[in-house]
Backbone atoms as SQL, in Angstrom:
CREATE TABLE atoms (id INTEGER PRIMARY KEY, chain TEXT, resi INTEGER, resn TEXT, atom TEXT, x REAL, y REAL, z REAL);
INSERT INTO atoms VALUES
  (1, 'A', 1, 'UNK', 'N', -100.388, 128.742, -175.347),
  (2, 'A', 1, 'UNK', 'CA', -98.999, 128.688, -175.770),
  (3, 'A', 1, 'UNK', 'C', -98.192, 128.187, -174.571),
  (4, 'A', 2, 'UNK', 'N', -97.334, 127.112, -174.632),
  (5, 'A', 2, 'UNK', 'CA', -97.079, 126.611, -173.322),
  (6, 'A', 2, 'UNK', 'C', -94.977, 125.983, -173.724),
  (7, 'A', 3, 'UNK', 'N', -95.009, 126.002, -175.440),
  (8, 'A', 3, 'UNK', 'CA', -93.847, 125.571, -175.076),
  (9, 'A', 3, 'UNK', 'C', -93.237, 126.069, -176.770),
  (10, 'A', 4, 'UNK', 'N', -91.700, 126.480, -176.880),
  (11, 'A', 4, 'UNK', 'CA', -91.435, 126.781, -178.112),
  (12, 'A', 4, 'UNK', 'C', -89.964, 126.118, -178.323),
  (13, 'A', 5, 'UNK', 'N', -89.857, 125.497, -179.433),
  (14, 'A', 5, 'UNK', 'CA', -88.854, 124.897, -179.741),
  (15, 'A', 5, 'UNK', 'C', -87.985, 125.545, -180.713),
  (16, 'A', 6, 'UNK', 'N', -86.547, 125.705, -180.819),
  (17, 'A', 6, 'UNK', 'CA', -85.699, 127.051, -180.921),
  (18, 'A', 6, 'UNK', 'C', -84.432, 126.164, -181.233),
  (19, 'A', 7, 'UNK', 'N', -83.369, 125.567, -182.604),
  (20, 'A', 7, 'UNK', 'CA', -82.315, 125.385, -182.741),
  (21, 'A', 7, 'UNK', 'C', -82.627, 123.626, -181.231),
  (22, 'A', 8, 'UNK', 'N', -83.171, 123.266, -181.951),
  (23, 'A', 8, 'UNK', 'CA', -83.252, 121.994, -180.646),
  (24, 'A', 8, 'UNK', 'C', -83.807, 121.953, -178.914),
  (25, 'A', 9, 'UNK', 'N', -83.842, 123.342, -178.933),
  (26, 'A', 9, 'UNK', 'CA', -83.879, 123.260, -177.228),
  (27, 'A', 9, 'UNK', 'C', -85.253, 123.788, -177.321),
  (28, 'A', 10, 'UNK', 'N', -86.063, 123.022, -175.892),
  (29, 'A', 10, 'UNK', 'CA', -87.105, 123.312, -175.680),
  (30, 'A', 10, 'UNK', 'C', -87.347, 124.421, -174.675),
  (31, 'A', 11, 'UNK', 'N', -88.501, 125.521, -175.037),
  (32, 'A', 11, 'UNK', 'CA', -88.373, 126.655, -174.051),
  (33, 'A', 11, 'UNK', 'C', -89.941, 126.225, -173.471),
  (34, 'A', 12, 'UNK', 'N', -90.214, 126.056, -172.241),
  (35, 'A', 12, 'UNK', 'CA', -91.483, 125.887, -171.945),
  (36, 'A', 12, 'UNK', 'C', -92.284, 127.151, -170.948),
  (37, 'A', 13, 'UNK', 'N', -93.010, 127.028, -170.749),
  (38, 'A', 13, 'UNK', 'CA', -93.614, 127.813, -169.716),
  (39, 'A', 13, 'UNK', 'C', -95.022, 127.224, -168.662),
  (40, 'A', 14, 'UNK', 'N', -94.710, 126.643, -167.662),
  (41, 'A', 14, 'UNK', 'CA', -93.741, 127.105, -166.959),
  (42, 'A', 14, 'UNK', 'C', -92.042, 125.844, -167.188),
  (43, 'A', 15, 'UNK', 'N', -91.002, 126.319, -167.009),
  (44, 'A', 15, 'UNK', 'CA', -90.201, 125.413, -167.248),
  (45, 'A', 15, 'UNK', 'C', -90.091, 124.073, -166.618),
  (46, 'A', 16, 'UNK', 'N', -89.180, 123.751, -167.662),
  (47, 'A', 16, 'UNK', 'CA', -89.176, 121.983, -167.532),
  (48, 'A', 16, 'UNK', 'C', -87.924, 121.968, -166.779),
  (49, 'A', 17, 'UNK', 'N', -86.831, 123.035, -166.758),
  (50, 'A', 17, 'UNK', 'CA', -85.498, 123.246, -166.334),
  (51, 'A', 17, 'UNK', 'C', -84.791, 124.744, -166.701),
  (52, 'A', 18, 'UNK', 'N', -84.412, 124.671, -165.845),
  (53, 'A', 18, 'UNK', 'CA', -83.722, 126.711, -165.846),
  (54, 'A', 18, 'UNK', 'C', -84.638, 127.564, -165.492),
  (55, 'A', 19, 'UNK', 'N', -84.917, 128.377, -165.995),
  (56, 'A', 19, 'UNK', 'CA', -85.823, 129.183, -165.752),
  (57, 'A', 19, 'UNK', 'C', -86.114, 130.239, -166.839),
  (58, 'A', 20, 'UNK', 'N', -87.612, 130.907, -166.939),
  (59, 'A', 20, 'UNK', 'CA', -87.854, 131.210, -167.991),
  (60, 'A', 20, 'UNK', 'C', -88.399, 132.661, -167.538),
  (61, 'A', 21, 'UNK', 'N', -88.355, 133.788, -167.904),
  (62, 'A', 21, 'UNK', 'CA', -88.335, 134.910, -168.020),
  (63, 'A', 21, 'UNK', 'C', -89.950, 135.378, -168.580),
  (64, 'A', 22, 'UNK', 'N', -90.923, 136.140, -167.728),
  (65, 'A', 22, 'UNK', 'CA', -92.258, 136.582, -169.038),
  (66, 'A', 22, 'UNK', 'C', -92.676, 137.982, -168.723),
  (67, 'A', 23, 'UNK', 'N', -91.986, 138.500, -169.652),
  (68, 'A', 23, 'UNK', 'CA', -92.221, 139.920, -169.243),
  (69, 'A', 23, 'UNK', 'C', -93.580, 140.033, -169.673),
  (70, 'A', 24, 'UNK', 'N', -94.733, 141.007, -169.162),
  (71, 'A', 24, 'UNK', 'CA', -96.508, 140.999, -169.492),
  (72, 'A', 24, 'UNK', 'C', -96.317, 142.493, -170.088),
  (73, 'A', 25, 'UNK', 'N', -96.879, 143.125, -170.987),
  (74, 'A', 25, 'UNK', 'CA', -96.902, 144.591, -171.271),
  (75, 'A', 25, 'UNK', 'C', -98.059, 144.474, -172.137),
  (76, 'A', 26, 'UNK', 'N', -98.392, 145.986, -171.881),
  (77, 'A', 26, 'UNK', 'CA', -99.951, 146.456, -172.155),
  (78, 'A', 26, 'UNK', 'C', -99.294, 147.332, -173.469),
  (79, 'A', 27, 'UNK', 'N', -100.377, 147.276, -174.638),
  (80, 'A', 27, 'UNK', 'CA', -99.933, 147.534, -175.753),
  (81, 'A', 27, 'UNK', 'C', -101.035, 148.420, -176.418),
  (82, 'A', 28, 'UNK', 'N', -101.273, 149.329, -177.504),
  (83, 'A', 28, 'UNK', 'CA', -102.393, 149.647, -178.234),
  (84, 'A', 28, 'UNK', 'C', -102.558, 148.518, -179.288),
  (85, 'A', 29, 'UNK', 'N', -101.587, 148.036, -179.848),
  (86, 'A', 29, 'UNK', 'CA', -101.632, 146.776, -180.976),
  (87, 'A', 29, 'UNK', 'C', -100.956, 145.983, -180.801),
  (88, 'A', 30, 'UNK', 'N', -101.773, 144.611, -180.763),
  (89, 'A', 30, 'UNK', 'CA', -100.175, 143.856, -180.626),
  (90, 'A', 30, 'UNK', 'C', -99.730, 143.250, -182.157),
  (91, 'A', 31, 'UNK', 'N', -100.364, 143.379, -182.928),
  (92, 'A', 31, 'UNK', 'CA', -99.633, 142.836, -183.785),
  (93, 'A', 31, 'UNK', 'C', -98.775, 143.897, -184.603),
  (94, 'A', 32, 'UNK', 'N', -98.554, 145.234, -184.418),
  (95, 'A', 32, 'UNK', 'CA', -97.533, 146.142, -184.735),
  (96, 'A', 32, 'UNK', 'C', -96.674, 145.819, -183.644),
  (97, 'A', 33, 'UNK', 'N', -96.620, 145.567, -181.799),
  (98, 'A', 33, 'UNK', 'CA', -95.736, 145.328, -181.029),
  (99, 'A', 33, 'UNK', 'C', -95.295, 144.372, -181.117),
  (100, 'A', 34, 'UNK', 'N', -95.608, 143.100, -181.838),
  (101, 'A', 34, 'UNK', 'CA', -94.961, 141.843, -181.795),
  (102, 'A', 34, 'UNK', 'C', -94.396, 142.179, -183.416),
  (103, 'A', 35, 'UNK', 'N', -94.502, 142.834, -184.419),
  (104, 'A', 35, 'UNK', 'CA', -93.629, 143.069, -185.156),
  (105, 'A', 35, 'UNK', 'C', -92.376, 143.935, -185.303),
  (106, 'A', 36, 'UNK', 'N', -92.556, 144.880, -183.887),
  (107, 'A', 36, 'UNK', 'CA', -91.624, 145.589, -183.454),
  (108, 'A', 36, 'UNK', 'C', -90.073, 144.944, -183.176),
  (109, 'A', 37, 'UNK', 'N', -90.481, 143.633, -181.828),
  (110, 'A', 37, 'UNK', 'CA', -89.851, 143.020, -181.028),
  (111, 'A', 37, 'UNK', 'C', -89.455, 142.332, -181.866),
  (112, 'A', 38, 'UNK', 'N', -90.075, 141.486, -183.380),
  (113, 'A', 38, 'UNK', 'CA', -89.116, 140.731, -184.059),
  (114, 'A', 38, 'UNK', 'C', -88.210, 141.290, -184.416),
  (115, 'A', 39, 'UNK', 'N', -88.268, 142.723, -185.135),
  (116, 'A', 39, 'UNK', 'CA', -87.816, 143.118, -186.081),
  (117, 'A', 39, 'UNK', 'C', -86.260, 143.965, -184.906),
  (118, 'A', 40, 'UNK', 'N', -86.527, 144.421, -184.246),
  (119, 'A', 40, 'UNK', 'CA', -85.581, 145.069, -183.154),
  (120, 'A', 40, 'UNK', 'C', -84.925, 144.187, -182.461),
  (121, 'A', 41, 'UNK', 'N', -85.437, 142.848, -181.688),
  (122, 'A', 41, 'UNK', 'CA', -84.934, 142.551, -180.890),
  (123, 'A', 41, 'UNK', 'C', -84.410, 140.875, -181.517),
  (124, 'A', 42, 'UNK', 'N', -84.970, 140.595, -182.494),
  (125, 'A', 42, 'UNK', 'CA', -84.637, 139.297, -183.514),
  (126, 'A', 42, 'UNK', 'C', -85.674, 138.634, -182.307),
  (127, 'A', 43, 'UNK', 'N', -86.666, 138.637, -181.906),
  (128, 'A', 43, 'UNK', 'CA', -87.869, 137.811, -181.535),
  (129, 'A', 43, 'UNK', 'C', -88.425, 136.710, -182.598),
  (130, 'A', 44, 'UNK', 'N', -88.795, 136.086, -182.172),
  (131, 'A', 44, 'UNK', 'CA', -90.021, 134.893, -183.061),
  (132, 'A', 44, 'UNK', 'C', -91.480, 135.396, -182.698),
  (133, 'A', 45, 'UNK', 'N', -92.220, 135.565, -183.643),
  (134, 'A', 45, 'UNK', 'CA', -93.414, 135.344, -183.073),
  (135, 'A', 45, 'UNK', 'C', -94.193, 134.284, -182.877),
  (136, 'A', 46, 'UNK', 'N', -95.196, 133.736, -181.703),
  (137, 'A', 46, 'UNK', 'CA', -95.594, 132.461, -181.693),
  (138, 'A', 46, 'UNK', 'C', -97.031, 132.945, -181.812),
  (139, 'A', 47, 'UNK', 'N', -97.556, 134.057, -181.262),
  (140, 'A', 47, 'UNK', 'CA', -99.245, 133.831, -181.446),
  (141, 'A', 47, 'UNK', 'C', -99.349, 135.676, -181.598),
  (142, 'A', 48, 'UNK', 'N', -100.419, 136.100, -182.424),
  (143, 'A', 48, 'UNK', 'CA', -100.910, 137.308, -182.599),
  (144, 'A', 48, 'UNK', 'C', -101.976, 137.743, -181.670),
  (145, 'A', 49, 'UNK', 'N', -102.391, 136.565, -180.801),
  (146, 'A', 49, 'UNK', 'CA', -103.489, 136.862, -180.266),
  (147, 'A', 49, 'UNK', 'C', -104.835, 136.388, -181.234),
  (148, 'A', 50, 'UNK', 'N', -105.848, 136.763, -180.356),
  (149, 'A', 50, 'UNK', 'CA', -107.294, 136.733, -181.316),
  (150, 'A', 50, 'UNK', 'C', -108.230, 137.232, -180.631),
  (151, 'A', 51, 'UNK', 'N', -109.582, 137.343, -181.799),
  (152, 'A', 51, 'UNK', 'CA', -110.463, 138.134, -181.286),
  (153, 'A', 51, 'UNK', 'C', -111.631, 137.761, -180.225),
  (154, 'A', 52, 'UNK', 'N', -111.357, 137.150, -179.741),
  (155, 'A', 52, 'UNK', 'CA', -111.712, 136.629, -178.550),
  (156, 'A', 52, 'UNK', 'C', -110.944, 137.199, -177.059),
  (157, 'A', 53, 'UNK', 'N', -109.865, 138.148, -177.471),
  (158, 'A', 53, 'UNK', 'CA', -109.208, 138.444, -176.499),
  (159, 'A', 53, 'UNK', 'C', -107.733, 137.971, -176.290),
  (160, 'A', 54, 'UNK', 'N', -107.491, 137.096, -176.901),
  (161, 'A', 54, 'UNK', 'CA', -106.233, 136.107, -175.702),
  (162, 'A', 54, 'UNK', 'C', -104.839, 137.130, -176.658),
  (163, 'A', 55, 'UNK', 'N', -103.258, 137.238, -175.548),
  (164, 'A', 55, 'UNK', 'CA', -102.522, 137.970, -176.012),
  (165, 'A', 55, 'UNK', 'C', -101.807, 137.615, -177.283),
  (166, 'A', 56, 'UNK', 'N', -100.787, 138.274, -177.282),
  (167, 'A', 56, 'UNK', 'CA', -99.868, 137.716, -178.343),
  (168, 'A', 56, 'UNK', 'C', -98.445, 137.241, -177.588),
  (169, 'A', 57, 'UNK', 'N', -97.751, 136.421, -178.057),
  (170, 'A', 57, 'UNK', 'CA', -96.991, 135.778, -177.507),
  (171, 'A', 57, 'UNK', 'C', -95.732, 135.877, -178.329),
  (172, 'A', 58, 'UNK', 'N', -94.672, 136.643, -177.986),
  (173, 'A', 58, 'UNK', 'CA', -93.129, 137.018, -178.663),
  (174, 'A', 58, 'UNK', 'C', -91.845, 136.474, -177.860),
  (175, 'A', 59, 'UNK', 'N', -90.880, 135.423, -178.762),
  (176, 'A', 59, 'UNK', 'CA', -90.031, 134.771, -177.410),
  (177, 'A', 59, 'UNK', 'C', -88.848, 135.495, -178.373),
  (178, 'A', 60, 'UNK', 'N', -87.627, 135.747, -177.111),
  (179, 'A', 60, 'UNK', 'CA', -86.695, 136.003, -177.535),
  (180, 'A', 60, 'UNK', 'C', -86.081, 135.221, -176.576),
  (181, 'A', 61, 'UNK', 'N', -84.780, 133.750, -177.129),
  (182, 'A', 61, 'UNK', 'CA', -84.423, 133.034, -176.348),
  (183, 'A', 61, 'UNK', 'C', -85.370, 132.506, -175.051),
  (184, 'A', 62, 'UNK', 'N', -85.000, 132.642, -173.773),
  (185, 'A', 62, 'UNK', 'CA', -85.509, 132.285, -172.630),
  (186, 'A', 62, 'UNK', 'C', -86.800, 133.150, -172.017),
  (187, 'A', 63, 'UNK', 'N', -86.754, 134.458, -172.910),
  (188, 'A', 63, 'UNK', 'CA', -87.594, 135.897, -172.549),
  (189, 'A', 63, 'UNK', 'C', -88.691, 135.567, -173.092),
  (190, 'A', 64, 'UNK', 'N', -90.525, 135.656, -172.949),
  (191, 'A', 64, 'UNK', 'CA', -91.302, 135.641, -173.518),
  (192, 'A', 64, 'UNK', 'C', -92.008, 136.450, -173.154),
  (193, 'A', 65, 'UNK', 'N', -92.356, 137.559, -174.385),
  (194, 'A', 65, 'UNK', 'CA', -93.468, 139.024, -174.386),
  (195, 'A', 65, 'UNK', 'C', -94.656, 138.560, -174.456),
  (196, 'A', 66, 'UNK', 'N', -95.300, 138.716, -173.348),
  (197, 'A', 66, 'UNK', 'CA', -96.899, 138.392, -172.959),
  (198, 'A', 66, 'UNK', 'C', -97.463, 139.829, -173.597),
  (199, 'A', 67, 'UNK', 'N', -97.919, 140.528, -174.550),
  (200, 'A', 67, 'UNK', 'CA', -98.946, 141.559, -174.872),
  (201, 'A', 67, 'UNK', 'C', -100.188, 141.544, -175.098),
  (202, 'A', 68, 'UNK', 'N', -100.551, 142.545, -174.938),
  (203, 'A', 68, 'UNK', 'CA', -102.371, 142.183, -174.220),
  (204, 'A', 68, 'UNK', 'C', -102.797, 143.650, -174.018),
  (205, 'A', 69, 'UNK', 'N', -104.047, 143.698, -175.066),
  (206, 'A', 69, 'UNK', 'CA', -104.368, 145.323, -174.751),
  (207, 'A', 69, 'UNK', 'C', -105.206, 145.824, -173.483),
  (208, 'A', 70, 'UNK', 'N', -104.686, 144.920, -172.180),
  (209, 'A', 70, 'UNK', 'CA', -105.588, 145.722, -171.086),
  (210, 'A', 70, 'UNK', 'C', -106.456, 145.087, -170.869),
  (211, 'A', 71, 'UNK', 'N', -106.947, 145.206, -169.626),
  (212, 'A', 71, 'UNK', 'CA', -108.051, 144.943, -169.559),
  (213, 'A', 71, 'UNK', 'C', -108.200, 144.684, -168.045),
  (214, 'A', 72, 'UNK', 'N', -109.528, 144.073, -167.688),
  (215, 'A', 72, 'UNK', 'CA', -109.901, 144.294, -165.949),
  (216, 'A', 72, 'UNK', 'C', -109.611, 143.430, -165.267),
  (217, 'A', 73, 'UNK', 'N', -110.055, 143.404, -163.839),
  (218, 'A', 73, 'UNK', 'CA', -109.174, 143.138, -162.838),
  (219, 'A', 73, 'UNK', 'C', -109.512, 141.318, -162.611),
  (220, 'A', 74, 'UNK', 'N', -108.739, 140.671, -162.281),
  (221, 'A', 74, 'UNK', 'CA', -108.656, 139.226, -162.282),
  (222, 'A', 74, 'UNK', 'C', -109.201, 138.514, -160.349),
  (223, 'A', 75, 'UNK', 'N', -109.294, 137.625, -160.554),
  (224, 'A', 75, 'UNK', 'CA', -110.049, 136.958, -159.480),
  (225, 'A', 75, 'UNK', 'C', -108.746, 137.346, -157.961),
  (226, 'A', 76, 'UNK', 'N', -107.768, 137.110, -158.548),
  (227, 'A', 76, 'UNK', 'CA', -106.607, 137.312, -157.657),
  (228, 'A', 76, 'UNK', 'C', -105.839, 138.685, -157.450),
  (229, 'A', 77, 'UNK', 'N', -106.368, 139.276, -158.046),
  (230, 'A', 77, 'UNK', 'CA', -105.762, 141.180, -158.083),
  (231, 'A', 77, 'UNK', 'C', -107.112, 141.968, -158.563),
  (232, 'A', 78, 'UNK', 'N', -108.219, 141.358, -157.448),
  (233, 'A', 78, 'UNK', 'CA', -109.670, 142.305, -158.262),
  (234, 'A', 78, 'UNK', 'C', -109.735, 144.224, -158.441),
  (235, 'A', 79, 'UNK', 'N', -108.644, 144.731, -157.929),
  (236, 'A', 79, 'UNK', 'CA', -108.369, 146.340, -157.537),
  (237, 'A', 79, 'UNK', 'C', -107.295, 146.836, -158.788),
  (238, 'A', 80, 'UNK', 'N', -107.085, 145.499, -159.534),
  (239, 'A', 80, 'UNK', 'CA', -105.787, 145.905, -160.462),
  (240, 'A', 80, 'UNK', 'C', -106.433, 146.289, -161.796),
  (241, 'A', 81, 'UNK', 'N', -106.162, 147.292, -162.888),
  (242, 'A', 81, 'UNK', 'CA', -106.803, 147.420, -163.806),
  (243, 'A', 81, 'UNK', 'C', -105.084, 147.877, -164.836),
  (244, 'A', 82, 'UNK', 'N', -105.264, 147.043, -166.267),
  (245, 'A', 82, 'UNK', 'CA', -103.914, 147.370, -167.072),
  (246, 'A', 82, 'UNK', 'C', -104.786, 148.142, -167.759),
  (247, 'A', 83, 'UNK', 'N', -104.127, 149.212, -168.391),
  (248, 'A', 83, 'UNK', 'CA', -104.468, 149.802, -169.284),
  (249, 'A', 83, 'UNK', 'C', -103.141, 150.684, -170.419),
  (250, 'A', 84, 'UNK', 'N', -103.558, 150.663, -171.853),
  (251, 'A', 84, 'UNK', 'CA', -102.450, 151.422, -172.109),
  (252, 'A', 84, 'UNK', 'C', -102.264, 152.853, -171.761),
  (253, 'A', 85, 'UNK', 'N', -100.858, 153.257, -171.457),
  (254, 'A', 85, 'UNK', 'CA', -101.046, 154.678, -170.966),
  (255, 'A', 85, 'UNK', 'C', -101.179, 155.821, -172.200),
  (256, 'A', 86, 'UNK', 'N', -101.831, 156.672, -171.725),
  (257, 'A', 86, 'UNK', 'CA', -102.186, 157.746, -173.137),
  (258, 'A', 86, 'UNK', 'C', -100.913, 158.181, -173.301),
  (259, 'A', 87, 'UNK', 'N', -99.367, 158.442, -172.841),
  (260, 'A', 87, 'UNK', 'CA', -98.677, 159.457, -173.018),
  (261, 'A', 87, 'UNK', 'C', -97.443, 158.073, -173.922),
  (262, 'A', 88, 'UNK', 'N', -97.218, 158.035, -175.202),
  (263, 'A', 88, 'UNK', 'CA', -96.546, 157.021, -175.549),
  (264, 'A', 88, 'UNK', 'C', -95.166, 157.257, -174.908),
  (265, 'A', 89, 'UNK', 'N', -94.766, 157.912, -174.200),
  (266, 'A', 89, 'UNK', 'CA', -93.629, 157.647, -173.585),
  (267, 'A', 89, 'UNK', 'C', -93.292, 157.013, -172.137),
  (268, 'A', 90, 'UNK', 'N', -94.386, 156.647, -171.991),
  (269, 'A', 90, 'UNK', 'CA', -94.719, 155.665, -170.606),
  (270, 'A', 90, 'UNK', 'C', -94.748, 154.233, -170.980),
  (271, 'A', 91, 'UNK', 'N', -94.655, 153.432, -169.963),
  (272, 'A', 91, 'UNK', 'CA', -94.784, 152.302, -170.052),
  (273, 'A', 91, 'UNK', 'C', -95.814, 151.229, -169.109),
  (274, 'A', 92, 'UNK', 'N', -96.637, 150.421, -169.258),
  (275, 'A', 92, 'UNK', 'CA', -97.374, 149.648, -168.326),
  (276, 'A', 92, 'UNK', 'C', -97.233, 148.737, -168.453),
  (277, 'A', 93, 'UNK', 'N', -96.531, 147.820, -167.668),
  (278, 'A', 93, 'UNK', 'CA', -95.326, 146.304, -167.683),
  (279, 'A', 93, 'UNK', 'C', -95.173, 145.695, -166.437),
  (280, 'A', 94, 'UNK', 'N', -95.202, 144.661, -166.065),
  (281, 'A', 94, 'UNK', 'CA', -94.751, 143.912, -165.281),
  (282, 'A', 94, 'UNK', 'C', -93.779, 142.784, -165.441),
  (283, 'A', 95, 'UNK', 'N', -92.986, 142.330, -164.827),
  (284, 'A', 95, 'UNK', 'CA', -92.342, 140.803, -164.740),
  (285, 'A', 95, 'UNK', 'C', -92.615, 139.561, -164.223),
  (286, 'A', 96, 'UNK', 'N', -92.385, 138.959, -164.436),
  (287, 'A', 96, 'UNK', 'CA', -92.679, 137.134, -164.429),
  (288, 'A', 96, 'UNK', 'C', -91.719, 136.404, -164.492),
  (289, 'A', 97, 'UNK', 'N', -90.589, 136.045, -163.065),
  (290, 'A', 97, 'UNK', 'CA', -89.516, 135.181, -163.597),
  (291, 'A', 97, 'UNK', 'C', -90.501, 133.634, -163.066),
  (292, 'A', 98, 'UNK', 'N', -89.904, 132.662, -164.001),
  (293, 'A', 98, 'UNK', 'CA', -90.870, 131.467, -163.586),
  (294, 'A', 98, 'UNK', 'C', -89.463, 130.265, -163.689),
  (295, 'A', 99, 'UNK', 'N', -89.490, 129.614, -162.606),
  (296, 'A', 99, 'UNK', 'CA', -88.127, 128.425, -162.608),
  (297, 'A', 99, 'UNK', 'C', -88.563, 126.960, -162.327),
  (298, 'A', 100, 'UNK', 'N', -87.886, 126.227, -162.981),
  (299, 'A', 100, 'UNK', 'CA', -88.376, 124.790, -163.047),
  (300, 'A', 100, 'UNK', 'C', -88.940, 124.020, -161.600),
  (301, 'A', 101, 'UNK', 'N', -88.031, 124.113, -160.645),
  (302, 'A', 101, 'UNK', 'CA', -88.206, 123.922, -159.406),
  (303, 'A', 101, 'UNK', 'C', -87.799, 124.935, -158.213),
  (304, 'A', 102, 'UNK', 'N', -88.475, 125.398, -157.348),
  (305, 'A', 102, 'UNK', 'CA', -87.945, 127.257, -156.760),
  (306, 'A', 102, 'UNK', 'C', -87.101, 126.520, -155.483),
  (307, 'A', 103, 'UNK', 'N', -87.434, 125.179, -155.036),
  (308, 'A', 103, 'UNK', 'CA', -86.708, 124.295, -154.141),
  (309, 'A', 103, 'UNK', 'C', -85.552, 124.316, -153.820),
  (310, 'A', 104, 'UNK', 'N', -84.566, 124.856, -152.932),
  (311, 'A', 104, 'UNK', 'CA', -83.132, 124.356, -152.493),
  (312, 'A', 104, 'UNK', 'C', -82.687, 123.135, -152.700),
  (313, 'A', 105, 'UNK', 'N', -82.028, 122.599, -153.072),
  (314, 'A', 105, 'UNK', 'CA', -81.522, 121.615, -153.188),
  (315, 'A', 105, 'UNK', 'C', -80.494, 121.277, -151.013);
């Protein structure tokens, strides 16, 4: 999933211009959490994921919900492990601001 088109304007990831927002959160389902975020937050959904693993993908405007039920540690954070937390009043989330060019002008 790399780019979503919205009332004319293109939202990409990583951007083409501005900057784009990806919040990552660890979920028990994502396709009840990406029906959450439509339904609460007026989200689109772009992908449910599949069974192969890969997340689900929820944009609201410039914001895009990366969900993903967990899982182990990556080549670049091998000590990091997501998991959902047992107590549903917790949360396991990170941020992702991503900008077209990070350069000073």
């Amino acid at each position: 999933m790399t780019q979503a088109i919205v009332a004319d304007q293109i939202y990409a990831m990583p951007p083409q211009k501005g900057f784009t927002v990806a919040h990552f959160l660890t979920v028990a389902d994502i396709g009840r959490s990406a029906r959450f975020y439509e339904k609460v937050f007026g989200g689109r959904i772009l992908s449910l994921g599949d069974s192969s693993g890969a997340p689900g993908y929820i944009q609201i405007a410039n914001t895009w919900l990366i969900v993903n039920v967990g899982g182990g540690p990556t080549p670049d954070k091998p000590s990091v492990m997501l998991d959902v937390p047992g107590d549903p009043n917790l949360v396991s989330s990170f941020l992702n601001i991503r900008v077209a060019d990070p350069r000073l002008p």
